[in-house]
N, C-alpha and C positions, 0 to 999 in steps of 0.2 A: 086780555092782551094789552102790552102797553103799547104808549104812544111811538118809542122808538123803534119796535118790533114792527109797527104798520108802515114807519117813514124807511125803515132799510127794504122791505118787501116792496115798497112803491119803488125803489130808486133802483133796486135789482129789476124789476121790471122795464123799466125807464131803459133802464142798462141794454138790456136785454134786446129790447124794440128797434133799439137806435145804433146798434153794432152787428146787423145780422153775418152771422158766421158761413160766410160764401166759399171754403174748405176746411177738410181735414185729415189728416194723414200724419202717419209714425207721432199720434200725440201731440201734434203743430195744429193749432185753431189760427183759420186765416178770418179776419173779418175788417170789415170797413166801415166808416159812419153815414149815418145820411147827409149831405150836405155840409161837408168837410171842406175848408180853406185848401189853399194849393199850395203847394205843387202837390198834384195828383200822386197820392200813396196809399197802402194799406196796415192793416195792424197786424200782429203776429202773438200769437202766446205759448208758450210751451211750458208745461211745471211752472215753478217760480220766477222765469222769466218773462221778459217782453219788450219788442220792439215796433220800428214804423218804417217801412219800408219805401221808397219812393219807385213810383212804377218803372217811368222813361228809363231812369239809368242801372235798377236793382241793385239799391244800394241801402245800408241801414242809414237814419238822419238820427234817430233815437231808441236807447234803450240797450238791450244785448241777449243775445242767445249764442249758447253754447256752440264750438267751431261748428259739429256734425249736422245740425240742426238749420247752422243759418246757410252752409253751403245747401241743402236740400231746400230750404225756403227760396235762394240766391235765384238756383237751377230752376225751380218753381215758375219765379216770375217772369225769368227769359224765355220758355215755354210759353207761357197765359200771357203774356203783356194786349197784346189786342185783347182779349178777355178782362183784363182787367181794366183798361182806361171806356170798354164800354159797360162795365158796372160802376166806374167812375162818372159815368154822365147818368147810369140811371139814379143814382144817388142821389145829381142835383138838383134833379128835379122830383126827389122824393118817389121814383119808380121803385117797383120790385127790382132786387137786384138777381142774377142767375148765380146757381151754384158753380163753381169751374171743378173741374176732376182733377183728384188730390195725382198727387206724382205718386208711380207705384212704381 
């Protein structure tokens, strides 16, 4: 095994630990960080995209997803918003965070 092969397997782990995937629906991975700067938001990935959603107002700050996708993410957060700004605090203090139920 080389050395770069053990350092990408640690930092996909790392990866991994540090963005638990709190939904998923139509191929949309919603996930947040542990102890993430503010204003309170979350991450978004879908295919080759990706964005960051800010909770309060459901709005992208960065990134991009395709129309059909982010209006379903949009719809998403106006739904879960209380949901989301309390796995926004368990984050920062490094709590488990809860799944929320994907939009169906």
């Amino acid at each position: 095994m080389h050395i770069g092969q053990t350092l990408d397997k640690t930092k996909l782990i790392h990866y991994i630990l540090r963005m638990p995937t709190i939904s998923l629906f139509y191929g949309i991975k919603i996930f947040m960080n542990w102890d993430e700067h503010n204003p309170p938001h979350f991450h978004v990935e879908y295919a080759e995209y990706s964005a960051s959603v800010l909770i309060q107002d459901c709005i992208v700050t960065t990134g991009y997803l395709p129309n059909r996708q982010l209006k379903l993410v949009l719809a998403w957060c106006e739904i879960h918003k209380d949901e989301l700004m309390q796995n926004w605090e368990l984050s920062r203090y490094g709590q488990p965070m809860n799944k929320i139920n994907p939009l169906v």
